[in-house]
C-alpha positions in Angstrom: 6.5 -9.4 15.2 7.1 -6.1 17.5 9.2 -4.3 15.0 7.4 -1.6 13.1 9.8 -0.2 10.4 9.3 0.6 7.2 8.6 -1.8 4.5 7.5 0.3 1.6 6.5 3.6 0.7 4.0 4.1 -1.9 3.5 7.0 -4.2 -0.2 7.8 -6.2 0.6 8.4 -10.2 -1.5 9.5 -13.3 0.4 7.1 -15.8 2.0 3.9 -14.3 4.2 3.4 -17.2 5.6 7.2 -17.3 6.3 6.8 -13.3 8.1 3.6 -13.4 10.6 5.3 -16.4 10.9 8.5 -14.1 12.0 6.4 -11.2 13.9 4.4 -13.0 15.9 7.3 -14.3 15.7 9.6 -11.3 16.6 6.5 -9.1 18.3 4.7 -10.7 16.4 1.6 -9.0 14.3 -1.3 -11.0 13.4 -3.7 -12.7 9.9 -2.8 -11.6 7.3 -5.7 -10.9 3.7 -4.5 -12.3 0.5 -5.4 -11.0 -2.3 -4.3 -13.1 -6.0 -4.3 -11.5 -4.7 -5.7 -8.3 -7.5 -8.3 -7.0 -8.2 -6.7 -3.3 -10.3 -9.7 -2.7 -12.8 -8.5 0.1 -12.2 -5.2 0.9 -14.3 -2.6 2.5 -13.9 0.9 3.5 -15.0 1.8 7.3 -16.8 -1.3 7.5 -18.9 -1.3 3.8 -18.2 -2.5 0.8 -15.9 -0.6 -1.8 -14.0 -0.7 -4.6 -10.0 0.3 -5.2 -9.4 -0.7 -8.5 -5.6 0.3 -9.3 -2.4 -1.2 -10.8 1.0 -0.7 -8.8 4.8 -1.2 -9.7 7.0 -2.4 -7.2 11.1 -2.2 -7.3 13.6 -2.4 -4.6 14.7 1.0 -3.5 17.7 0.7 -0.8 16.2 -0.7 2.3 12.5 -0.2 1.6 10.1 -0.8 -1.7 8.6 2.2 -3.6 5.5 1.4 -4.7 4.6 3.1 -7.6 0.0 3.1 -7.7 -2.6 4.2 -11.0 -5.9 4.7 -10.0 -8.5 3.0 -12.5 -12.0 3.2 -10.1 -12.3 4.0 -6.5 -15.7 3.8 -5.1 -17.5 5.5 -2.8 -15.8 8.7 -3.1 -15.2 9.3 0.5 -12.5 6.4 0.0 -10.7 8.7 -2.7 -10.6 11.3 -0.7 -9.4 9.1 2.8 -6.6 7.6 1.0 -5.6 11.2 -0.5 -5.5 9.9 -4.2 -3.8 12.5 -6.2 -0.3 12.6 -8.5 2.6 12.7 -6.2 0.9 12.3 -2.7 2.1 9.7 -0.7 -0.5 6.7 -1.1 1.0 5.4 2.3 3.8 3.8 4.1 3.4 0.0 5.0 4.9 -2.2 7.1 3.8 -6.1 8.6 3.3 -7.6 11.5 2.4 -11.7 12.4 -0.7 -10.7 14.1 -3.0 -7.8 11.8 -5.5 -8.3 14.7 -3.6 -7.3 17.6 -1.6 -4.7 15.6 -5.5 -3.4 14.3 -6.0 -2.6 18.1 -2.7 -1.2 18.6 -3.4 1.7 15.7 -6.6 2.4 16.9 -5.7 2.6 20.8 -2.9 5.1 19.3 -5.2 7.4 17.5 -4.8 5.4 13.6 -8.5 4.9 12.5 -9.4 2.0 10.6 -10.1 2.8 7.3 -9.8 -0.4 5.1 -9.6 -4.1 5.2 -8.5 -6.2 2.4 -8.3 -10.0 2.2 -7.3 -11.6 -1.3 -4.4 -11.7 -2.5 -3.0 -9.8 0.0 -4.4 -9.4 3.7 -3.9 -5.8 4.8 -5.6 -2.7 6.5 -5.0 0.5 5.5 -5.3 3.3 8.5 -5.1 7.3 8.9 -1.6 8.4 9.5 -3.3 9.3 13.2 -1.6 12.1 14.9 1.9 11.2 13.4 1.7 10.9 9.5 -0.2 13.2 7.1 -0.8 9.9 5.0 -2.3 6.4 5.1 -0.4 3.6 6.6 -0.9 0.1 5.0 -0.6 -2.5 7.4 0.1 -6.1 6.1 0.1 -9.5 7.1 1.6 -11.1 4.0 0.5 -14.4 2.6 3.2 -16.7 0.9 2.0 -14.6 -2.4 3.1 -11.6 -1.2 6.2 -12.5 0.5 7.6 -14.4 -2.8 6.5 -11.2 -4.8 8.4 -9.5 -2.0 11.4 -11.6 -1.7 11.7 -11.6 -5.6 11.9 -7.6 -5.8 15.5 -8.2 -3.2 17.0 -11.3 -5.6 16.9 -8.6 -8.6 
């Protein structure tokens, strides 16, 4: 896949359950999907091992997926502040690609450091927003998991 659009936008939150009715009633948009202490399988932050333990909602929201994220324990702390984790920032934008190898090279020849790797349920990186986006970009290459999860939100 070339294509870069946008997938999903995701949104950090101090209460999951509070968020998801907010949205719900601002939006309009839902049901919501929740994932509570998603497993990020082996993830690492700039190369070493970490922790991003967090729940997320997920609805359909026009085109794109809002992805609604709770922090429970993020470790080490330089990861909390790289991925901005506060109420009402922007956790990150996401899109996917076939190939997270060749698009990996692709962000970092365009000035997107690597800043996580995740392989579990999900296979994803996570990069600065580089010199284009004041937020993380979420990069996946979905498994069958994720795509059904996905495909489930649009059938709703």
């Amino acid at each position: 896949m070339t294509a870069r659009g946008l997938h999903h936008i995701g949104y950090w939150v101090d209460d999951l359950q509070v968020a998801v009715g907010q949205a719900e009633r601002l939006l309009g948009i839902g049901p919501f999907r929740i994932a509570e202490h998603i497993d990020m399988g082996h993830f690492r932050f700039r190369g070493e091992p970490a922790v991003l333990d967090h729940s997320a909602a997920f609805a359909q929201w026009g085109p794109v997926l809002l992805e609604l994220n709770q922090a429970h324990r993020i470790e080490p702390h330089a990861l909390r502040a790289a991925l901005d984790v506060r109420a009402g920032a922007v956790s990150h934008t996401s899109w996917w690609v076939d190939d997270l190898d060749h698009e990996r090279a692709h962000m970092e020849l365009n000035g997107c450091a690597l800043l996580t790797t995740a392989a579990g349920g999900a296979t994803a990186d996570w990069f600065d927003g580089g010199p284009l986006f004041g937020h993380p970009i979420e990069i996946h290459q979905p498994t069958q998991m994720v795509r059904e999860m996905w495909d489930s939100l649009r059938a709703d």
